[in-house]
N, CA, C and O atoms as CSV, one atom per row, in Angstrom:
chain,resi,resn,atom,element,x,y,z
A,1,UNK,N,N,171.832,92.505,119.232
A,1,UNK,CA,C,171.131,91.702,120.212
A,1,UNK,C,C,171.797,90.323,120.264
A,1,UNK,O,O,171.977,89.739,119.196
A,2,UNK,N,N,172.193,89.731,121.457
A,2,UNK,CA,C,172.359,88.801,121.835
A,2,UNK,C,C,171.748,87.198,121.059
A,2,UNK,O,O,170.602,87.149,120.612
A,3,UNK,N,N,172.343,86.428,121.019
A,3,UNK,CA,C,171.573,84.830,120.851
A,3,UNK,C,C,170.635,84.832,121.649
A,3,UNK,O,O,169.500,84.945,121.185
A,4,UNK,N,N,170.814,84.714,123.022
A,4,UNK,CA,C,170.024,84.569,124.175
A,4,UNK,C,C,168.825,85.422,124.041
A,4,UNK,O,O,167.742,84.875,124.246
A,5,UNK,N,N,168.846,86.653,123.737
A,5,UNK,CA,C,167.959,87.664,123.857
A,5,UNK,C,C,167.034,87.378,122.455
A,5,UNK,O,O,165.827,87.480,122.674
A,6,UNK,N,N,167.326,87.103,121.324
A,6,UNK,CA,C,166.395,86.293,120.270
A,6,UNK,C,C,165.895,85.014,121.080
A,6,UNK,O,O,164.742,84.634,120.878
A,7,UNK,N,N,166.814,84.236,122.113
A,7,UNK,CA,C,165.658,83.293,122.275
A,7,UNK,C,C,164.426,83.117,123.306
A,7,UNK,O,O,163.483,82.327,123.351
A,8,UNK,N,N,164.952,84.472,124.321
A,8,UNK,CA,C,163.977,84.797,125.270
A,8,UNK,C,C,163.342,85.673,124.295
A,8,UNK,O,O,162.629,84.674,124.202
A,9,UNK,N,N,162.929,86.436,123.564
A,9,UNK,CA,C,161.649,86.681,123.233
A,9,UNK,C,C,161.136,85.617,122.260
A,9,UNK,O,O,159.924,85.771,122.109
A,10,UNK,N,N,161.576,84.677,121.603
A,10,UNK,CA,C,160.795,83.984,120.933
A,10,UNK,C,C,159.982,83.222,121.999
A,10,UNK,O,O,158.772,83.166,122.222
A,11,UNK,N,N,161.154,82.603,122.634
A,11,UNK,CA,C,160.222,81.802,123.900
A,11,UNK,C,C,159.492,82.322,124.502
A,11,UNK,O,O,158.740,81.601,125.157
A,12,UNK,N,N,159.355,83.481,124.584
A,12,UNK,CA,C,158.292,84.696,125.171
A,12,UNK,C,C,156.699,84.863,124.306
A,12,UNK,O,O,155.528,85.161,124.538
A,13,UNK,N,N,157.577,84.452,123.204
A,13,UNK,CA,C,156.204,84.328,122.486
A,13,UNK,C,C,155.552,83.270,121.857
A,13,UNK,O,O,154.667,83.413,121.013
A,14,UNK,N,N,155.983,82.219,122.259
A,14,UNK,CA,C,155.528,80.935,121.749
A,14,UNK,C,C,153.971,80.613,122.762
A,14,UNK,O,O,153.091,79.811,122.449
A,15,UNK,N,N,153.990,81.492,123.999
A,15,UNK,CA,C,153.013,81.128,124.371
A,15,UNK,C,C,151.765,82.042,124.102
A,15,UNK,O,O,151.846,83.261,123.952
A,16,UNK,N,N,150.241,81.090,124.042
A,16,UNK,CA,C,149.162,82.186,123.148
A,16,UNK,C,C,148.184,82.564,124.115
A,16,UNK,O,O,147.004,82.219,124.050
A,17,UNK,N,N,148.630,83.203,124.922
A,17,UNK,CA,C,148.672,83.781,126.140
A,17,UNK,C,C,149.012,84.890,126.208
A,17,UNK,O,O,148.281,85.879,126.250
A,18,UNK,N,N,150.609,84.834,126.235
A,18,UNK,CA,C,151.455,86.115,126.457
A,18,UNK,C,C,151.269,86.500,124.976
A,18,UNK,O,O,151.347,87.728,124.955
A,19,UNK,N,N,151.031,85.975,123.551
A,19,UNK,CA,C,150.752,86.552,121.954
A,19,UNK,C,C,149.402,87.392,122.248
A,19,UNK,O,O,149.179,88.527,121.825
A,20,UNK,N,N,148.475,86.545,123.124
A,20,UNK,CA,C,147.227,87.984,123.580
A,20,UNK,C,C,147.543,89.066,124.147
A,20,UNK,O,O,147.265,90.193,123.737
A,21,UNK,N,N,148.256,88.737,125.307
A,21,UNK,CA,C,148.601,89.941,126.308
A,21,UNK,C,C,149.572,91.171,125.459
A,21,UNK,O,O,149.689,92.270,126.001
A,22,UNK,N,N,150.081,90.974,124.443
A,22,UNK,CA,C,150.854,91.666,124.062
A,22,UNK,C,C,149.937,92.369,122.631
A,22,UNK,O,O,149.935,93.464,122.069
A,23,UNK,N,N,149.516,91.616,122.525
A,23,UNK,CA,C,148.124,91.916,121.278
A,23,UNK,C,C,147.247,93.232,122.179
A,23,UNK,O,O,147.107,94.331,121.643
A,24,UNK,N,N,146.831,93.018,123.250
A,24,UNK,CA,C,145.774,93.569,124.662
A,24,UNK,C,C,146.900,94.946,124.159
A,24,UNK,O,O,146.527,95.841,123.401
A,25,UNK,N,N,148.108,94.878,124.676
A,25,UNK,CA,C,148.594,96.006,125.150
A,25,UNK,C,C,149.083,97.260,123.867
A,25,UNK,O,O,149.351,98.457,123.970
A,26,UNK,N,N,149.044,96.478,122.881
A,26,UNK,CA,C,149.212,97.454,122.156
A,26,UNK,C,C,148.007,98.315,121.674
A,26,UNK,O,O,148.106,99.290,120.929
A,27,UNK,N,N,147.084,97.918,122.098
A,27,UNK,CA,C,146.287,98.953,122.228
A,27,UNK,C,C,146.542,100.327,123.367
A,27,UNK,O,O,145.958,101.410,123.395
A,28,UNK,N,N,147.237,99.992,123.928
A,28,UNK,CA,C,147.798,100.588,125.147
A,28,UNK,C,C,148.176,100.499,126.148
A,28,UNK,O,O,147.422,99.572,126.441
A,29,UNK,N,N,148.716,100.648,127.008
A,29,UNK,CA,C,149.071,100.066,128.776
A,29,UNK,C,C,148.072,100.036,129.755
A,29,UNK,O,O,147.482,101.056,130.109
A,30,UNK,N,N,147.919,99.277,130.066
A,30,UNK,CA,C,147.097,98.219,130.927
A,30,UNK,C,C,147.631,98.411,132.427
A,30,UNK,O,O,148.827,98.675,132.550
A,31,UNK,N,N,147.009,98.323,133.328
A,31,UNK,CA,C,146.796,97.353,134.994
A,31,UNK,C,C,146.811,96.347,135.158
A,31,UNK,O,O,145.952,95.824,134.448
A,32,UNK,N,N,147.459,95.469,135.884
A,32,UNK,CA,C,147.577,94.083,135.544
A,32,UNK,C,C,146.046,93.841,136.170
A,32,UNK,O,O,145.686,92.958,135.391
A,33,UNK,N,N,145.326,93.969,136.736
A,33,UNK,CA,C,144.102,93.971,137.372
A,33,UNK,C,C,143.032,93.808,135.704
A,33,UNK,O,O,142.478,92.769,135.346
A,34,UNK,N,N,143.012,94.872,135.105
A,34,UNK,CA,C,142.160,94.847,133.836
A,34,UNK,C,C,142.816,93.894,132.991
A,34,UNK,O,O,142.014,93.156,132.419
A,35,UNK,N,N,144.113,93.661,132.714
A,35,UNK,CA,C,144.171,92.499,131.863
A,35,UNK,C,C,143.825,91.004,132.319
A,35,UNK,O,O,143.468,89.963,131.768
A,36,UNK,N,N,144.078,91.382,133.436
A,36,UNK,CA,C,143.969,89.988,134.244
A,36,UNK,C,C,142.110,89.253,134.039
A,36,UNK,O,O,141.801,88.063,133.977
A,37,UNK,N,N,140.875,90.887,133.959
A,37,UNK,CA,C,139.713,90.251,133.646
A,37,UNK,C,C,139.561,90.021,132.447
A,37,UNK,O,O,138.364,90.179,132.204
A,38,UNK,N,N,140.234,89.665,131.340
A,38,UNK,CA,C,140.474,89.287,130.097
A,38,UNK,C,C,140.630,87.922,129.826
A,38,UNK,O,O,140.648,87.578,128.644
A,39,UNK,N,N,140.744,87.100,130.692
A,39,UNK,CA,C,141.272,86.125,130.265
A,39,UNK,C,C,141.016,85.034,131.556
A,39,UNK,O,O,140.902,85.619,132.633
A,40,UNK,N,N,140.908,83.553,131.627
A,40,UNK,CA,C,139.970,83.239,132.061
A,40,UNK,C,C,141.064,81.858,133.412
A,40,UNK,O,O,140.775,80.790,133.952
A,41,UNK,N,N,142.345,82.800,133.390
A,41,UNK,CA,C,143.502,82.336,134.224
A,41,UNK,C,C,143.419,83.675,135.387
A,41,UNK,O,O,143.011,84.834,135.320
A,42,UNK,N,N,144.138,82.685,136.633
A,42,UNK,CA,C,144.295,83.148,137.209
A,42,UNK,C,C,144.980,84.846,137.518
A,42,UNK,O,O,145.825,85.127,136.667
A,43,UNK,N,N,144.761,85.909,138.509
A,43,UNK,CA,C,145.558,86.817,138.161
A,43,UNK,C,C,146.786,86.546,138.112
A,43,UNK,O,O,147.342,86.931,137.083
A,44,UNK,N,N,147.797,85.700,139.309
A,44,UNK,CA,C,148.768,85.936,139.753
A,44,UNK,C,C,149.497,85.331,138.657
A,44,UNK,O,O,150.658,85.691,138.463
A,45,UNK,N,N,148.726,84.074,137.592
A,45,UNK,CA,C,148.964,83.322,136.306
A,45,UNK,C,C,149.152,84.879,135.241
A,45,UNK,O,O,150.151,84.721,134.540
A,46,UNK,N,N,148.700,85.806,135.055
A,46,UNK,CA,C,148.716,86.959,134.298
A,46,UNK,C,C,149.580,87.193,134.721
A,46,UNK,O,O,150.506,86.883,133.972
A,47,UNK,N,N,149.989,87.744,135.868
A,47,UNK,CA,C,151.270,88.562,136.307
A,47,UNK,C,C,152.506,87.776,136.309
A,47,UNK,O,O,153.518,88.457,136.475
A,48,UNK,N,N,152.735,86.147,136.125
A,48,UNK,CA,C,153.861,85.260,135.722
A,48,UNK,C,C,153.561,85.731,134.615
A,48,UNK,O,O,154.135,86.808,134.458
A,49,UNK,N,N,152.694,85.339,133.435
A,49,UNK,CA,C,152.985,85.982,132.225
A,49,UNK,C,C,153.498,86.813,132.176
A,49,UNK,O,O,154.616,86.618,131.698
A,50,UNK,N,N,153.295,87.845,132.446
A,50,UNK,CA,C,153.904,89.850,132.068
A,50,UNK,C,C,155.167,89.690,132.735
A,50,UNK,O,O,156.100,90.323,132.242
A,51,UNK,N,N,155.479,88.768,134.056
A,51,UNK,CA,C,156.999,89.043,134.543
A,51,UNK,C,C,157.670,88.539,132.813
A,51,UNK,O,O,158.553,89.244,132.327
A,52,UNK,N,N,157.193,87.407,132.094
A,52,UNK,CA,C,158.137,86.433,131.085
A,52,UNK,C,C,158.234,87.675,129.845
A,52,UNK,O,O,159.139,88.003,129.078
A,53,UNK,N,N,156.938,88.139,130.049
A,53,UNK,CA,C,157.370,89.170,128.681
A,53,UNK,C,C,158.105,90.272,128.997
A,53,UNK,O,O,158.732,90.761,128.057
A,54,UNK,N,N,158.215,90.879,130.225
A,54,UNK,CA,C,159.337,92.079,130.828
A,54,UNK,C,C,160.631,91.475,130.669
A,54,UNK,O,O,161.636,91.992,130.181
A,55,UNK,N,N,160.476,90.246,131.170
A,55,UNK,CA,C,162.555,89.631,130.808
A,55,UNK,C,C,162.777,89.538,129.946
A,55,UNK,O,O,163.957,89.583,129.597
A,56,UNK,N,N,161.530,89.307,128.876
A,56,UNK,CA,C,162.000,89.452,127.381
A,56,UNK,C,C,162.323,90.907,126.373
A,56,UNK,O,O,162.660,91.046,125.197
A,57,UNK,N,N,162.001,91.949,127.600
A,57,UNK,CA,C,162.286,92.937,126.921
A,57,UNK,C,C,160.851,93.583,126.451
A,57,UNK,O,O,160.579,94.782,126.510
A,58,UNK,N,N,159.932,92.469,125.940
A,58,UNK,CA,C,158.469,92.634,125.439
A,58,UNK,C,C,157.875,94.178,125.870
A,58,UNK,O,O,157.966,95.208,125.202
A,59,UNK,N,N,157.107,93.959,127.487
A,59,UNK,CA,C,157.182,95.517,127.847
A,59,UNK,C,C,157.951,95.771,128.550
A,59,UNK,O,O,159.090,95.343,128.737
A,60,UNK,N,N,156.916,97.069,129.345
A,60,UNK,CA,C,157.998,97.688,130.307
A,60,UNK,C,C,156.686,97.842,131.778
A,60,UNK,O,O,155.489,98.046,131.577
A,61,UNK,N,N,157.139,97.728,132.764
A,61,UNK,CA,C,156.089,97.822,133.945
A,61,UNK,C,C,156.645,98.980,134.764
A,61,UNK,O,O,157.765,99.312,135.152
A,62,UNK,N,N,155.984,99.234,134.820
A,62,UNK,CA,C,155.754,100.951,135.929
A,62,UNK,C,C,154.742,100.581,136.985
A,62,UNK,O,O,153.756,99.852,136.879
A,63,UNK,N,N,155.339,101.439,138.333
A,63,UNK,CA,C,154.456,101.260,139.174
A,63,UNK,C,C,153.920,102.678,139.489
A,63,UNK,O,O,154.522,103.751,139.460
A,64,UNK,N,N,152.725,102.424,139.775
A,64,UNK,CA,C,152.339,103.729,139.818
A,64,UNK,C,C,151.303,103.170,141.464
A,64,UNK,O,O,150.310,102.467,141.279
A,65,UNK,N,N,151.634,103.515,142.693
A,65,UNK,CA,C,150.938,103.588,143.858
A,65,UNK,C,C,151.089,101.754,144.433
A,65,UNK,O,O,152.159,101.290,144.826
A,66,UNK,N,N,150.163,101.181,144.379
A,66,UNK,CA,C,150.062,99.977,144.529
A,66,UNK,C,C,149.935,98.824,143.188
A,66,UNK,O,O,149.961,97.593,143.182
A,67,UNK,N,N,149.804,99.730,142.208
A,67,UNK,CA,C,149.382,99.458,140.857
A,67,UNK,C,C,150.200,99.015,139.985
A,67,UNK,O,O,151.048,99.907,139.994
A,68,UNK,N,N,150.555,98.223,139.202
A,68,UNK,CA,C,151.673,97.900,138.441
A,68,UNK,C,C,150.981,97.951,136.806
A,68,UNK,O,O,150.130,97.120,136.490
A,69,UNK,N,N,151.433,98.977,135.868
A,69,UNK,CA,C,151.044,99.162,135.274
A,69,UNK,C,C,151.936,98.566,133.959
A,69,UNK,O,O,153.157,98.693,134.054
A,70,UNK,N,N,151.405,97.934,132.760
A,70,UNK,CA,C,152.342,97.701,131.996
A,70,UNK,C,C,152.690,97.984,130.146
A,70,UNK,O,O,151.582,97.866,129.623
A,71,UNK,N,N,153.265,98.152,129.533
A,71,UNK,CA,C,152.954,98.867,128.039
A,71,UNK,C,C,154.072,97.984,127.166
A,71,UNK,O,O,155.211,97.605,127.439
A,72,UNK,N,N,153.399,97.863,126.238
A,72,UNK,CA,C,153.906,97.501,124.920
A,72,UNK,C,C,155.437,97.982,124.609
A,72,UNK,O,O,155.454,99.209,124.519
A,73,UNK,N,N,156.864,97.337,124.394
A,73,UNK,CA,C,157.925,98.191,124.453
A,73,UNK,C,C,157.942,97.295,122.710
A,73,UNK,O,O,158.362,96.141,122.626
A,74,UNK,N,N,157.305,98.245,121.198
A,74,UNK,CA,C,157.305,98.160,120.271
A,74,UNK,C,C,158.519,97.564,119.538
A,74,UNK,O,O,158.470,96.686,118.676
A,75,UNK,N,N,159.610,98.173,120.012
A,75,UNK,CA,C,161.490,98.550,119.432
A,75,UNK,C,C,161.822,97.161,119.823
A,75,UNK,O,O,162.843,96.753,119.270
A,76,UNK,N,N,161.159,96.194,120.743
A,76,UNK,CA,C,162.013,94.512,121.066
A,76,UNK,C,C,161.302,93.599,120.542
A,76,UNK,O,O,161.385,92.421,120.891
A,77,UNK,N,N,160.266,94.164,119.353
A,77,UNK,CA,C,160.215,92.672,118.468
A,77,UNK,C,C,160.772,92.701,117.252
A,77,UNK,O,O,160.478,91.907,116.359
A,78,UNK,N,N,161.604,93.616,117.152
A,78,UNK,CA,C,162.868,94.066,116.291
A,78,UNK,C,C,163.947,92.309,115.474
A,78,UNK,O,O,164.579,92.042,114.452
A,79,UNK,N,N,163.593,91.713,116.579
A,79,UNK,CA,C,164.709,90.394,116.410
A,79,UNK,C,C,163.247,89.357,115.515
A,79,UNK,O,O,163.658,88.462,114.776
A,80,UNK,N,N,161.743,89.517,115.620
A,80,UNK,CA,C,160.808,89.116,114.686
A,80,UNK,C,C,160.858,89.531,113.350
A,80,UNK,O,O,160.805,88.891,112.299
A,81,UNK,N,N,160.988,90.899,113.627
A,81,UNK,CA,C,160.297,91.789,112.034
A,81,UNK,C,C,162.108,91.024,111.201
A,81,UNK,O,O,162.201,90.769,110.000
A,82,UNK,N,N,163.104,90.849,112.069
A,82,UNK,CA,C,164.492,90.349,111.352
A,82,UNK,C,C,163.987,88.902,110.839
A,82,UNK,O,O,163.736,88.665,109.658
A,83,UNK,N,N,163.906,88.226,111.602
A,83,UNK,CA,C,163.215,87.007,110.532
A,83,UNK,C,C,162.099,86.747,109.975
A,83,UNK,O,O,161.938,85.578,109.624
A,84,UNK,N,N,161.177,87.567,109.761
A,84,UNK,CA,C,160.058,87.352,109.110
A,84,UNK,C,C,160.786,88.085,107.934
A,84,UNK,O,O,160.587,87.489,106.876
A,85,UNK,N,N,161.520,89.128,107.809
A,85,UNK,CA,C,161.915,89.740,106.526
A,85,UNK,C,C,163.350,89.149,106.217
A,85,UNK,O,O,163.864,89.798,105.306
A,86,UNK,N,N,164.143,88.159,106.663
A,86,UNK,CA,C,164.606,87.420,105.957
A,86,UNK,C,C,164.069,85.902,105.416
A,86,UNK,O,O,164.550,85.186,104.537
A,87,UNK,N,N,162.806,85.680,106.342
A,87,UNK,CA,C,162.171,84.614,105.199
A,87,UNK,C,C,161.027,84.893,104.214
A,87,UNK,O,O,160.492,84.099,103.441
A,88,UNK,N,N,160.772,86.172,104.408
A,88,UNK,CA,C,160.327,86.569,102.964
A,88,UNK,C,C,160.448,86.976,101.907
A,88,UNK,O,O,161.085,88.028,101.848
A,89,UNK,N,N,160.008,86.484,100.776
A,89,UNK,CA,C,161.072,86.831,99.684
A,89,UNK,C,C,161.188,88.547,99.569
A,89,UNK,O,O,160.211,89.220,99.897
A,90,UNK,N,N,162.509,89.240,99.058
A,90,UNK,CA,C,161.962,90.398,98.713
A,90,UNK,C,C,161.321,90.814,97.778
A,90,UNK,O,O,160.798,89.923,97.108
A,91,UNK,N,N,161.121,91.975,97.406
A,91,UNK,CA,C,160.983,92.350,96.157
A,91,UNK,C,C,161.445,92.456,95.010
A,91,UNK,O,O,160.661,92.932,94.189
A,92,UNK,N,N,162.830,92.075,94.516
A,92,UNK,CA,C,163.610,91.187,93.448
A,92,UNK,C,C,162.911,89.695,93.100
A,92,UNK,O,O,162.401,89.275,92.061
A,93,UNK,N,N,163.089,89.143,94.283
A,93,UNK,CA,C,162.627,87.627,94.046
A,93,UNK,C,C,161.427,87.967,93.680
A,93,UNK,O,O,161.268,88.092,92.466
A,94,UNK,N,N,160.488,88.165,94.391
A,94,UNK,CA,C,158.941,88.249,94.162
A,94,UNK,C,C,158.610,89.000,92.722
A,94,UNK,O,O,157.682,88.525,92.068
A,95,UNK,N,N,159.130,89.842,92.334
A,95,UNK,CA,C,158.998,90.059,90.897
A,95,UNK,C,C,159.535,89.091,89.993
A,95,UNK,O,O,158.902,88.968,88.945
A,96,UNK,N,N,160.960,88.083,90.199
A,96,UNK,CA,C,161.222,86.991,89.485
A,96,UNK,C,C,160.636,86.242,89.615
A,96,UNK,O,O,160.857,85.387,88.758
A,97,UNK,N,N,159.630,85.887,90.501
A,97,UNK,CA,C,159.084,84.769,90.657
A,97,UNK,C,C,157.608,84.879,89.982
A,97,UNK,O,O,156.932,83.909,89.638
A,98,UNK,N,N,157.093,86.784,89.809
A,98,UNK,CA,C,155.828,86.967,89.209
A,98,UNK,C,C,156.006,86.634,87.514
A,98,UNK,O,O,155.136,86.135,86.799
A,99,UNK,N,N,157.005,86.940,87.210
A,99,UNK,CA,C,157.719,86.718,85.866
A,99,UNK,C,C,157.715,85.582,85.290
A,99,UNK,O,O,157.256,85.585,84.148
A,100,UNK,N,N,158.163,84.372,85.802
A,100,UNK,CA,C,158.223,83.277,86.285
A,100,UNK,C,C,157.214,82.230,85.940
A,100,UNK,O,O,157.278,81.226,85.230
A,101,UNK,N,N,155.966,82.935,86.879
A,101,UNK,CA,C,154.637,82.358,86.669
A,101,UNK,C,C,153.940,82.902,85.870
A,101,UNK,O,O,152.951,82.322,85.420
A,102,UNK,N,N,154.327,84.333,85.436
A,102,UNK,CA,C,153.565,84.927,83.574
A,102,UNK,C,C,154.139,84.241,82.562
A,102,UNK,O,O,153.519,84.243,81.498
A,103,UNK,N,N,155.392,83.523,82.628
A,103,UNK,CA,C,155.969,82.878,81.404
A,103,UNK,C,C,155.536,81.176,81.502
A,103,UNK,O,O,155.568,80.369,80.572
A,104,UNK,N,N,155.237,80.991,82.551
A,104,UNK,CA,C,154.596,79.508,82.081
A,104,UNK,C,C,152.765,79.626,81.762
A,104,UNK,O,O,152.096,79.064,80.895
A,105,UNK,N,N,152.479,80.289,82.511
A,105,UNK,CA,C,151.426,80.716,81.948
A,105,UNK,C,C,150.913,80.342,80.629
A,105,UNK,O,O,150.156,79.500,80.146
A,106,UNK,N,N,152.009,81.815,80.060
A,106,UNK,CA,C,151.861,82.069,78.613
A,106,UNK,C,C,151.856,80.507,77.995
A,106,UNK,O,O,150.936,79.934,77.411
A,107,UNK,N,N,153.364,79.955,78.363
A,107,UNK,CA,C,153.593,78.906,77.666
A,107,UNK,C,C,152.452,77.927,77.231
A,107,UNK,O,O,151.953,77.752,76.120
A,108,UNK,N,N,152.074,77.087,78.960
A,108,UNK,CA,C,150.687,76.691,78.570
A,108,UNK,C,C,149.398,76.762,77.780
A,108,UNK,O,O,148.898,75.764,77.261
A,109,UNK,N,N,148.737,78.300,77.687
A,109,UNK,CA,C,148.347,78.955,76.778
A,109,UNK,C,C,148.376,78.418,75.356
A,109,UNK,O,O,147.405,77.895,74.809
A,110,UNK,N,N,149.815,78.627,74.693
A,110,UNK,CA,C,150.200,78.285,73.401
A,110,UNK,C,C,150.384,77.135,72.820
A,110,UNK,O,O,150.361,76.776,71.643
A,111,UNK,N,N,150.584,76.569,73.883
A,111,UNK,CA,C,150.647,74.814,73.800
A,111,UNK,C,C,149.040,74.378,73.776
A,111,UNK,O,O,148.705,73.506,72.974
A,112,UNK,N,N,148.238,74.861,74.481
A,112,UNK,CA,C,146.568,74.274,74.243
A,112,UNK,C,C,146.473,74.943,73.091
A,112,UNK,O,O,145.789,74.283,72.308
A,113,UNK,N,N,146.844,75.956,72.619
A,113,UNK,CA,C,145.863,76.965,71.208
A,113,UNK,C,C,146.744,76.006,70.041
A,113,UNK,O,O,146.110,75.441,69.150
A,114,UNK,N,N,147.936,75.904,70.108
A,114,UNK,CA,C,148.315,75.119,68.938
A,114,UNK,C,C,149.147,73.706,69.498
A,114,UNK,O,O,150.350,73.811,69.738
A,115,UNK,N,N,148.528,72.537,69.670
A,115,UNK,CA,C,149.144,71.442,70.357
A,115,UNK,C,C,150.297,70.529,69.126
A,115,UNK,O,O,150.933,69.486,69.282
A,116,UNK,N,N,150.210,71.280,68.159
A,116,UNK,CA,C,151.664,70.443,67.228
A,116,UNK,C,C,152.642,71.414,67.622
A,116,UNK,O,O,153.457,71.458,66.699
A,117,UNK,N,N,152.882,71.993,68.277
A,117,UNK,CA,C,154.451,72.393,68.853
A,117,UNK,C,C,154.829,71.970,69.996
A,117,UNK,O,O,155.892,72.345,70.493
A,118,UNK,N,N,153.904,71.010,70.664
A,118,UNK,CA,C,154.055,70.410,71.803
A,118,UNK,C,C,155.996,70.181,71.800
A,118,UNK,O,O,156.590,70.288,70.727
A,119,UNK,N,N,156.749,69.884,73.062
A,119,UNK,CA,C,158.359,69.224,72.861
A,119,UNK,C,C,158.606,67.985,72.338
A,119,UNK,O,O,159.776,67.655,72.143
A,120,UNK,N,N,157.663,67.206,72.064
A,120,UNK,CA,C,157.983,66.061,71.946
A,120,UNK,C,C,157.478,66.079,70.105
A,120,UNK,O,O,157.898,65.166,69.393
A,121,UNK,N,N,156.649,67.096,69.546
A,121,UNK,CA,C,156.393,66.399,68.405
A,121,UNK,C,C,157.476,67.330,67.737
A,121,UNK,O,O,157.864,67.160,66.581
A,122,UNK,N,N,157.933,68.343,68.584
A,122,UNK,CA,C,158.980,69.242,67.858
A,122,UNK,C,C,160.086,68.884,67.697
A,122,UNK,O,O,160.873,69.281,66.836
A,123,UNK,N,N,160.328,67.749,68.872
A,123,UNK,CA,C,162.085,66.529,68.522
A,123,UNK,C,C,161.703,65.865,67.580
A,123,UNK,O,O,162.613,65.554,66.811
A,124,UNK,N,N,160.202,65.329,67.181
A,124,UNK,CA,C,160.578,64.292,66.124
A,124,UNK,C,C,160.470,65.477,64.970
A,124,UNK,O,O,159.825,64.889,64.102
A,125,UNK,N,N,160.745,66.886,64.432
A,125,UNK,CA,C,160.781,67.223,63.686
A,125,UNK,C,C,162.002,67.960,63.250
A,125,UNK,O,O,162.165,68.747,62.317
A,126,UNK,N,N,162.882,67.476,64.227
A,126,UNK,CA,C,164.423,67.825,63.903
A,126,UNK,C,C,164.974,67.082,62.982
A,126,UNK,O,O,164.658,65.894,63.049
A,127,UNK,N,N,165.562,67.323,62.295
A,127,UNK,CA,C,166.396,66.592,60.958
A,127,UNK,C,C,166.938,65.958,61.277
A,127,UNK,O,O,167.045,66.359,62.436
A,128,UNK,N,N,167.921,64.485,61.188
A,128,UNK,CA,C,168.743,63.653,61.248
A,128,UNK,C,C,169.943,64.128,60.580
A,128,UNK,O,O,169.783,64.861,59.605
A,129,UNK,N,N,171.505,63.728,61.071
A,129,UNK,CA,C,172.319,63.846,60.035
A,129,UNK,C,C,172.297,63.774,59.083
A,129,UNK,O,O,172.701,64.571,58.236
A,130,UNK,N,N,171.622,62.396,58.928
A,130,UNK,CA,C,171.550,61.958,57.560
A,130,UNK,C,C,170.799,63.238,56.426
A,130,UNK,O,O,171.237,63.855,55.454
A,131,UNK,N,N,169.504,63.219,57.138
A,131,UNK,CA,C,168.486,64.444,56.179
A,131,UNK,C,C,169.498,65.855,56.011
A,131,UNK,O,O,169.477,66.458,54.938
A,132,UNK,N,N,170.144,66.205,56.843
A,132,UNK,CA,C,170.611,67.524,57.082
A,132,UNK,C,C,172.144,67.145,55.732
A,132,UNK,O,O,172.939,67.955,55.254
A,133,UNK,N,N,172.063,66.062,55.559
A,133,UNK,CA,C,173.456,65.880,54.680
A,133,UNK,C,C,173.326,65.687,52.884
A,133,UNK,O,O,174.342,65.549,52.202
């Protein structure tokens, strides 16, 4: 996919409008007539919406008589599910990172149950050259 084509559907979906209408449709394909009583904009304002999400690939519109019917095209938020799963950690990280937070944990833990091993009283219990000589 294109640069352009990641940025027409993001821009496609920045508005929370067309994030409903596309929410609406995956329940299934719609009439622009029934989505249009959904929402508290104009129709012909619905049907600019659905043209922005068709250029984005979003759905797909069929006409059926006088009727313009429109459906969810699932496979073009493909360029989303790509960055939401490269900014989430995977499952490597997320287990290093559960690891991570069980070992300070612990640490803390051991430091309240016995507070003379704290770091600081454990440097002053390092030997000096001198003692070590």
């Amino acid at each position: 996919m294109s640069y352009l084509s990641y940025v027409d559907v993001f821009a496609a979906l920045a508005d929370p409008v067309r994030r409903s209408l596309l929410a609406r449709l995956a329940a299934g394909p719609a009439r622009v007539v029934d989505l249009a009583a959904s929402y508290d904009v104009s129709r012909p304002a619905v049907s600019k919406h659905l043209r922005v999400l068709s250029e984005a690939g979003l759905v797909a519109a069929t006409e059926r008589g006088r009727e313009r019917h429109y459906a969810l095209r699932p496979e073009s938020l493909a360029p989303v599910r790509e960055l939401l799963r490269a900014l989430t950690p995977g499952p490597l990280t997320a287990n290093a990172l559960d690891a991570l937070d069980t070992e300070v944990r612990r640490t803390v833990r051991e430091r309240r149950a016995n507070p003379a091993r704290r770091p600081t009283q454990i440097a002053t219990q390092i030997p000096t050259q001198e003692e070590s000589a």
